[in-house]
C-alpha positions as CSV (number, residue, x, y, z in Angstrom):
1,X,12.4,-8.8,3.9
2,X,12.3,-11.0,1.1
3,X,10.5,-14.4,1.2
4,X,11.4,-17.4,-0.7
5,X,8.7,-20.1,-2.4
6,X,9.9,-23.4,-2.8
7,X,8.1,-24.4,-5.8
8,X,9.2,-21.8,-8.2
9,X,13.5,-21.5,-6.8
10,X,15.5,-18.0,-7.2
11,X,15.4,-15.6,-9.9
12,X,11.9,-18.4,-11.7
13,X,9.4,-17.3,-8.9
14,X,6.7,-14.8,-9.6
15,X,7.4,-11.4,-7.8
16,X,5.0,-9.9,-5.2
17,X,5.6,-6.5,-3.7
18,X,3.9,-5.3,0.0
19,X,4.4,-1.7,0.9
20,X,4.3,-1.3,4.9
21,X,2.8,1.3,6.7
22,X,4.2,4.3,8.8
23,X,5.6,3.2,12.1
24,X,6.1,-0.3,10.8
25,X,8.3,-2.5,8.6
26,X,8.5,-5.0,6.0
27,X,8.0,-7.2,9.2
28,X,4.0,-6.8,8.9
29,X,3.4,-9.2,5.7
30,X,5.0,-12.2,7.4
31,X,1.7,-13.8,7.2
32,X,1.0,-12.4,3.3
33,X,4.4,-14.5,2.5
34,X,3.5,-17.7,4.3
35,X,-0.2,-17.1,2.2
36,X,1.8,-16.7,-1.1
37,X,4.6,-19.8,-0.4
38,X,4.7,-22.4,-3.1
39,X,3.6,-19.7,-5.6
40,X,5.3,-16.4,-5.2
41,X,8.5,-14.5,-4.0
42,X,7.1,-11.8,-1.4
43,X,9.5,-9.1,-1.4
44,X,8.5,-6.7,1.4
45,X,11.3,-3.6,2.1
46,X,11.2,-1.3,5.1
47,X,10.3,2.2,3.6
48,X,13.2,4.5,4.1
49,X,13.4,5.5,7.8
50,X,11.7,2.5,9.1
51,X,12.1,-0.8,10.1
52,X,16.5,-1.6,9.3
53,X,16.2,1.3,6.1
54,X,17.1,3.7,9.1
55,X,20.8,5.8,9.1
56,X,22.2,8.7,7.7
57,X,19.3,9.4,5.0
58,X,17.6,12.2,3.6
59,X,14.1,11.4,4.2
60,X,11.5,12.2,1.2
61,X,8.9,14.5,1.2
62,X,7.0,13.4,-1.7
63,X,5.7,10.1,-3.2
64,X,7.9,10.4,-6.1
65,X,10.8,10.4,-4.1
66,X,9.7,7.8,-2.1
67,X,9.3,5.6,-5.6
68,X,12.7,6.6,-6.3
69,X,14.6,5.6,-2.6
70,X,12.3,2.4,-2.9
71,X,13.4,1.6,-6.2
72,X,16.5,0.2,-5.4
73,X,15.1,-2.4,-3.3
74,X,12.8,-3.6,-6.1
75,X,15.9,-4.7,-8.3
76,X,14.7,-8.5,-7.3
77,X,11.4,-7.4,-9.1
78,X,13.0,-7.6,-12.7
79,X,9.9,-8.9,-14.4
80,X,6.1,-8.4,-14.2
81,X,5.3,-8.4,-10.2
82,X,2.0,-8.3,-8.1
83,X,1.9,-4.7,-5.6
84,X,0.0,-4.3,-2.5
85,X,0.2,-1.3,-0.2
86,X,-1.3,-0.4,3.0
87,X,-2.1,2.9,4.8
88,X,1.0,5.1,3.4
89,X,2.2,2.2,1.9
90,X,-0.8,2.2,-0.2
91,X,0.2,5.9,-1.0
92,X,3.4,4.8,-2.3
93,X,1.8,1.9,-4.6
94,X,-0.5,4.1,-6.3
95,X,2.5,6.2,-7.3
96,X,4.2,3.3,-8.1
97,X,1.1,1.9,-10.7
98,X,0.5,5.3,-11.9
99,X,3.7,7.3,-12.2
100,X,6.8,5.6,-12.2
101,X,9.4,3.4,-14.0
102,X,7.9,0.6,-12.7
103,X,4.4,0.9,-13.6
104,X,4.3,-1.1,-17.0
105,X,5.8,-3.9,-14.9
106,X,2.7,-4.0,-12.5
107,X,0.5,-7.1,-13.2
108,X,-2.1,-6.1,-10.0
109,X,-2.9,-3.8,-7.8
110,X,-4.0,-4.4,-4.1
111,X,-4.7,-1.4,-2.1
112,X,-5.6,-1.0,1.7
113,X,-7.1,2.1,2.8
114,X,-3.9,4.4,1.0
115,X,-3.4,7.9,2.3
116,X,-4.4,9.6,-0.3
117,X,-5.9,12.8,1.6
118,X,-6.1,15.2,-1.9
119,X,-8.1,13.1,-3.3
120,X,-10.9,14.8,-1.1
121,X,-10.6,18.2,-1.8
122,X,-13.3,18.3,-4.9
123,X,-16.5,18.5,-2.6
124,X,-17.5,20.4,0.1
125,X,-18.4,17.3,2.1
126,X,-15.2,15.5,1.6
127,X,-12.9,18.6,2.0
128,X,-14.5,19.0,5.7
129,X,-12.2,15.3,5.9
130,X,-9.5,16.5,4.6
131,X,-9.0,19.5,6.6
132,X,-9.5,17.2,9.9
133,X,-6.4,15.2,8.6
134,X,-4.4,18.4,7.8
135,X,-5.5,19.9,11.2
136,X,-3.9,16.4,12.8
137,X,-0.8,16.9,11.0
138,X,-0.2,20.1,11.5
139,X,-0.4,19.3,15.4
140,X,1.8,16.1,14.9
141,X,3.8,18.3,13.2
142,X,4.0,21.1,16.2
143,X,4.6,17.9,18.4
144,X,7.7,16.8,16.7
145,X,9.2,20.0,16.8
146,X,8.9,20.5,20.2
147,X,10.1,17.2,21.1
148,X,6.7,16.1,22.5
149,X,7.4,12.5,21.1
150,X,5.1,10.3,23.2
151,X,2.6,12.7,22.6
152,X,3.2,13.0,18.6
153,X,2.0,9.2,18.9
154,X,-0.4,9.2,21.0
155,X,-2.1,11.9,18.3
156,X,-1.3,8.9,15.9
157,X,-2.6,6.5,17.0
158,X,-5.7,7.6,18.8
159,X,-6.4,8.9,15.3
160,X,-5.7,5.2,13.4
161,X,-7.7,3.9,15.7
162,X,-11.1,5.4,14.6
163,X,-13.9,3.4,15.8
164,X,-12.0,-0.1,17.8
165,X,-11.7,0.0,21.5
166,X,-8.0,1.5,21.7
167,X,-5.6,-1.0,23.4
168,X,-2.2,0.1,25.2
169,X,0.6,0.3,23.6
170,X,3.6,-2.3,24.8
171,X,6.3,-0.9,25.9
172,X,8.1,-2.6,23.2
173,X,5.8,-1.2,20.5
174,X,6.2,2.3,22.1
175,X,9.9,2.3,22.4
176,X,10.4,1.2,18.4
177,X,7.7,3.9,17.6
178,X,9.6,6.6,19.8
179,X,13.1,5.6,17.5
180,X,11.2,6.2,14.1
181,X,8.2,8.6,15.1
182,X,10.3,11.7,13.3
183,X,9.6,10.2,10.3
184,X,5.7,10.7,10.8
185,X,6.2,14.9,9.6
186,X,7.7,13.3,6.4
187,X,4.6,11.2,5.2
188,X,2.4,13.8,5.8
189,X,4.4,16.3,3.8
190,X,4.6,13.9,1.2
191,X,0.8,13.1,1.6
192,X,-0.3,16.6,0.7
193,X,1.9,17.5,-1.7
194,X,0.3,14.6,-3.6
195,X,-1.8,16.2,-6.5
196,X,-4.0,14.6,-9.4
197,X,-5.3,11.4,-7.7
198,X,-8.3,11.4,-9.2
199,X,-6.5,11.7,-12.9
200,X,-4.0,9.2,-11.7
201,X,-6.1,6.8,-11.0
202,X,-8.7,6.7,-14.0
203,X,-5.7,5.6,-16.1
204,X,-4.5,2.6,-14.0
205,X,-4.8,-0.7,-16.4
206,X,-4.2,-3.3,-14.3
207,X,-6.8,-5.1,-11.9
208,X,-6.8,-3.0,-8.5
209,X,-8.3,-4.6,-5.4
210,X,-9.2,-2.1,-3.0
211,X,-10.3,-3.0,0.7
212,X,-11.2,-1.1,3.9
213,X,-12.2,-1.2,7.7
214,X,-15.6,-0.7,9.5
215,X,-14.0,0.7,12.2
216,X,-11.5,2.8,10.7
217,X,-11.6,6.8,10.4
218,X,-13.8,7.7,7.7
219,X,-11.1,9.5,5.9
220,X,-9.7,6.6,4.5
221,X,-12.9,4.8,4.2
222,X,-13.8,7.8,1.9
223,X,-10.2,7.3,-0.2
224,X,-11.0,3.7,-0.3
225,X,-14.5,4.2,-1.7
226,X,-13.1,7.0,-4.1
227,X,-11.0,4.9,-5.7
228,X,-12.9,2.4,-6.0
229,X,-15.1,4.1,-8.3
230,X,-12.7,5.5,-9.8
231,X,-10.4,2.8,-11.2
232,X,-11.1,0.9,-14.1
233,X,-12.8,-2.5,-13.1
234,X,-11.7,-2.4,-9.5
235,X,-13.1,-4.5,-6.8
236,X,-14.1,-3.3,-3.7
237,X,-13.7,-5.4,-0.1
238,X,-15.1,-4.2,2.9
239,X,-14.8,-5.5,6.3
240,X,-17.4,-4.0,8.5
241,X,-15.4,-5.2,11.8
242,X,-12.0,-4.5,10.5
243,X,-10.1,-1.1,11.9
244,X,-7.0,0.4,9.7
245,X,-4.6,-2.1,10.5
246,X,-7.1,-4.7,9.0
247,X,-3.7,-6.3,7.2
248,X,-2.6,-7.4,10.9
249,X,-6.3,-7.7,12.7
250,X,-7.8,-9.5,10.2
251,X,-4.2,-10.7,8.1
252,X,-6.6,-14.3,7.3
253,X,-9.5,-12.7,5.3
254,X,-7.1,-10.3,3.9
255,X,-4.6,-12.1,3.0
256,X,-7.4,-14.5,1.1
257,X,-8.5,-11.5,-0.5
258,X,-5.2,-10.3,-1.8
259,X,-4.0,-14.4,-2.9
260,X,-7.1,-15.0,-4.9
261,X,-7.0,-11.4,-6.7
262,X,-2.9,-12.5,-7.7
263,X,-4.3,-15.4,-9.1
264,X,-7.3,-14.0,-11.3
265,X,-4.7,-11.6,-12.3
266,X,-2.2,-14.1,-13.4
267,X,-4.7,-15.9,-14.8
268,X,-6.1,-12.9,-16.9
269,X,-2.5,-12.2,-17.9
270,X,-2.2,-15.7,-19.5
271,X,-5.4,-15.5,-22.2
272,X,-3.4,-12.7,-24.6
273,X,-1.0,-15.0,-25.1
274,X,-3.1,-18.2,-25.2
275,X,-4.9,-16.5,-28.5
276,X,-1.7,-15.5,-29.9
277,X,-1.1,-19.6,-30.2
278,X,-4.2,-20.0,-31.4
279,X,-5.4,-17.3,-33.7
280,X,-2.0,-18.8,-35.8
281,X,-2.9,-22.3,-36.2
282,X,-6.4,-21.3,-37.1
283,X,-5.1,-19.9,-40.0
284,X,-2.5,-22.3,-40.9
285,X,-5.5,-24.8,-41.2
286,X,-7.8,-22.4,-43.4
287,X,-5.0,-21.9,-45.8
């Protein structure tokens, strides 16, 4: 899903990128792209095996792979673009910012709660989270294989959940999650086989936002906290009565959040090349 800004036309408008999360779509920043009309492009694909990016594919198992599928949807994002991920999205824009072709063209990072589960095996405390989340996906993972679909999600989503008062499903919701739910073995896989994140991120440059739920499992409150003390300068958000899908729930705060750290960053990215005007002239006067 690409959305157009009017004030900056075609191939002129800043770039902004928004990485879905599992069992959705490019469909979930809707609300991001009206946020960012008038000032940026919001170019938000469906991961491949989601949303219309399903068909004869080989799915990927790892996060560089996934970097490289989603590559060729980035093509619009020839220059210097803005990156926000959430959930496994998130996963896929930290590999994005820190190993990829594309990372010297990042000019912010905005991550939401990424699934970055290695990140917790350093500490006895943290690796009692981590083996919860590979205990889960080994039993989605049993699910799947057995054809135990409905109950594959329900394992999903009770887990997502964490602390909010769970909801039914629509049947509508239910029936697109049954068409892409095989895809859920695939971003654990690539999940785990994740290594280095802590390495990773001490080296990203850019400014990194980095927000999380109240309410959602403490695994990814962990990450989130992690990183944020990891990364360079990075700003922490938290939202005390926000669950994991905080980018939906809660899209107004969020989306606030994720507009007005675009705009420092653009405006951080202009100072460089304000001195390299000036720093000239002074001299042309002193000589």
């Amino acid at each position: 899903m690409t959305i157009d800004c009017e004030t900056f036309p075609g191939d002129r408008a800043p770039r902004a990128v928004a990485l879905h999360c599992s069992l959705g779509s490019g469909r979930q920043w809707a609300r991001l792209g009206e946020a960012l009309a008038g000032t940026h492009r919001l170019l938000a694909p469906d991961i491949c095996g989601y949303g219309a990016n399903r068909g004869p594919v080989d799915l990927p198992t790892t996060l560089a792979r996934e970097v490289e599928l989603i590559g060729r949807d980035l093509g619009d994002a020839a220059g210097p673009f803005h990156l926000v991920g959430h959930s496994y999205g998130g996963a896929i824009a930290f590999k994005l910012a820190t190993d990829s072709p594309f990372a010297a063209k990042i000019r912010s990072l905005t991550l939401i709660e990424p699934v970055l589960p290695t990140l917790l095996c350093d500490n006895a405390a943290d690796q009692r989270l981590y083996d919860r989340f590979e205990n889960l996906g080994q039993a989605i993972h049993a699910d799947l294989w057995n054809g135990a679909f409905m109950e594959a999600i329900d394992r999903f989503t009770t887990f997502w959940n964490g602390s909010e008062s769970r909801e039914p499903l629509s049947a509508k919701t239910r029936l697109r999650m049954i068409e892409q739910v095989e895809r859920l073995a695939f971003d654990f896989m690539a999940g785990f086989a994740e290594q280095n994140v802590a390495t990773a991120a001490a080296r990203i440059g850019v400014p990194t936002l980095v927000m999380s739920g109240g309410l959602s499992p403490y695994l990814t409150q962990r990450i989130a906290y992690r990183l944020a003390s990891i990364i360079p300068g990075a700003t922490a958000r938290h939202f005390p009565a926000a669950g994991h899908m905080l980018p939906i729930t809660h899209a107004d705060q969020i989306n606030r959040e994720i507009v007005k750290h675009i705009g420092d960053a653009e405006r951080r990215a202009t100072v460089p090349s304000l001195w390299a005007d000036i720093i000239p002239l002074h001299r042309d006067a002193a000589e």
